[in-house]
N, C-alpha and C positions, 0 to 999 in steps of 0.2 A: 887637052889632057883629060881621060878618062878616069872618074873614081870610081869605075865600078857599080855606081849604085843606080839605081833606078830616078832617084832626086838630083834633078840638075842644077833643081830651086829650092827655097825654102817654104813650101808653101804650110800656111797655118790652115789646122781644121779646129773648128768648135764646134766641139761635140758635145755642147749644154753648154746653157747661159753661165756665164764667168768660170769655163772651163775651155783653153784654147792648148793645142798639142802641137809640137814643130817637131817633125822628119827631114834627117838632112846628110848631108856624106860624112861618114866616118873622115876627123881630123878638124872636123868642124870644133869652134871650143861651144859645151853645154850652157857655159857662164855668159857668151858674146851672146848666144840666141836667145836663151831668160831675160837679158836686161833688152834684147831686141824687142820682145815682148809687154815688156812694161815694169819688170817684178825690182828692177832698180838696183840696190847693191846685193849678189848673191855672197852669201858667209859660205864656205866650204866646209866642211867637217869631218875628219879622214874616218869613214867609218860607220860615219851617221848620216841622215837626210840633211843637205843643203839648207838655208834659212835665207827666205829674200824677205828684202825691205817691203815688198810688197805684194802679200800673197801666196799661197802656198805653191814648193813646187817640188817637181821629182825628176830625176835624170836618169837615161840608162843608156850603154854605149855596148857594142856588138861591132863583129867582123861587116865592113861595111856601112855602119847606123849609128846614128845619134840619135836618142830623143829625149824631146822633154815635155812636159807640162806645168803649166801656170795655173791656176786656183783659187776664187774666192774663198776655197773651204780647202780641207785635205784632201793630198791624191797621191797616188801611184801611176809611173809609167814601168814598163819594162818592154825591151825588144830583144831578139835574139836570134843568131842567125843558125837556119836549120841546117844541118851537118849530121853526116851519119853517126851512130852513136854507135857502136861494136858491144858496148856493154849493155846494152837498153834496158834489158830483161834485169838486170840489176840494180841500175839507177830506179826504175818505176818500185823495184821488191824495198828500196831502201828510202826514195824521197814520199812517193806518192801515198795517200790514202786509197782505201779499198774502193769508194769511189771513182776517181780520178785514176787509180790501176786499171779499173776494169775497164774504161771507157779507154782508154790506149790500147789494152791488149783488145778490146773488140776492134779497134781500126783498122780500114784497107790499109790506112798508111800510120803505121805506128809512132815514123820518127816523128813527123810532121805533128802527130796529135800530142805526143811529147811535149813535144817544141810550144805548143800551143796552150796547154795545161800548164805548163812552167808557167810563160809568161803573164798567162792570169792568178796564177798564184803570190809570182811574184811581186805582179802590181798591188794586191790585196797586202800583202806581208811591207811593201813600203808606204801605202796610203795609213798602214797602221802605224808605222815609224819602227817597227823592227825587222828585222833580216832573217836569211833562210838559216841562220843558225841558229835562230829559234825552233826549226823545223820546217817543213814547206806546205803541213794539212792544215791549215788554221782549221779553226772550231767551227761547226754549223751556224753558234751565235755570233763569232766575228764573219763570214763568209754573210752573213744577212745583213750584216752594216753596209757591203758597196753591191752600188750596182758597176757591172764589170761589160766593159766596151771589146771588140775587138779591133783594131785597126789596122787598116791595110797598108802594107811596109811595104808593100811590093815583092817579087819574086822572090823564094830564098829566105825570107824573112817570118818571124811573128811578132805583132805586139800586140798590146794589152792595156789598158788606160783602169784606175779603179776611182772611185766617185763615191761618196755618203748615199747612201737611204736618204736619210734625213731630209733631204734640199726639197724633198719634191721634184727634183727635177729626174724625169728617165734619161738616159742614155743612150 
């Protein structure tokens, strides 16, 4: 039986010391792989970032994808799968900063960089613990808190992993 996905396995990447990330097929549960991980009992919270017994972590689910991250410290994941957007020219004039606008509208591949600026955004706006209804441009000064990873999901795909400054550790 085929999922469509690129991951036939669960394979973990650590991407910094006591930062470990699992990709895996849409249908997978996010909770089975965190406690596969180590993070022990995850709390669910409709709305809010997840809370494990041990560790910080973050979830994100897409046509196709699962992921998560585990964390000595705070984090962000986000994955997304890339799909035409018909409105594009709108979502960038409505979500994005003038920044992150211009660098989509310079792209060979607009959706793609879309796809790819989301998901760094996004991972930045949950390693803070709040959501894109806050907005999606965080500030210069929170945007200097993470260092921001990109990771490879395979075809079809973008994700995005965000990390502290702080640890010392790069990414």
């Amino acid at each position: 039986m085929s999922t469509g996905s690129p991951f036939t396995a669960a394979p973990d990447v650590v991407v910094a010391p006591g930062v470990v990330v699992r990709l895996a097929p849409a249908g997978t549960s996010p909770y089975a792989l965190l406690h596969e991980l180590g993070a022990g009992r995850v709390a669910r919270r409709p709305g809010r970032a997840p809370v494990a017994e041990h560790g910080h972590v973050s979830v994100s689910r897409t046509d196709g994808l699962v992921a998560v991250a585990l964390s000595d410290r705070p984090v962000g994941v986000d994955v997304e799968r890339v799909r035409p957007l018909p409105d594009l020219p709108q979502l960038v004039a409505d979500h994005l900063g003038p920044a992150d606008a211009a660098a989509v509208r310079g792209s060979d591949d607009p959706t793609y960089a879309f796809h790819a600026v989301w998901t760094r955004l996004e991972a930045i706006l949950k390693a803070e613990g709040i959501g894109i209804v806050d907005g999606l441009d965080p500030a210069p000064a929170v945007r200097a808190r993470w260092h921001l990873t990109t990771l490879d999901a395979g075809p079809g795909h973008c994700a995005a992993l965000a990390v502290p400054v702080s640890t010392g550790h790069r990414v």
